[in-house]
Steps between C-alpha positions, in 0.01 A plus 500: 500500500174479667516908564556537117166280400334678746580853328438352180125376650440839626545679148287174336189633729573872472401414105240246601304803713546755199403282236225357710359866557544608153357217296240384791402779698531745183714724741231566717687378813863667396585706803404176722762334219764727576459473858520123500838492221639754813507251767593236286795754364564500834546161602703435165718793680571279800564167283777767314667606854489138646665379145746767583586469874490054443803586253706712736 
């Protein structure tokens, strides 16, 4: 279970960075915003395969 709140965490600050750079940083900062949602995509990734390979 603690794989699934971690996945669910991950997509929580994916939205946290893009709606900190839109309404804060009026966008100014976006590519830096996608670039930080990508390694936290990333790490949600490897929550998703240890959820998988724990139920196996």
């Amino acid at each position: 279970m603690k794989y699934v709140n971690g996945l669910y965490a991950s997509l929580v600050l994916i939205m946290l960075v893009h709606l900190i750079d839109s309404t804060i940083f009026d966008n100014k900062y976006s590519s830096i915003a996608i670039f930080i949602s990508l390694f936290i995509f990333l790490a949600g990734t490897m929550f998703f395969i240890n959820a998988k390979n724990h139920n196996k």
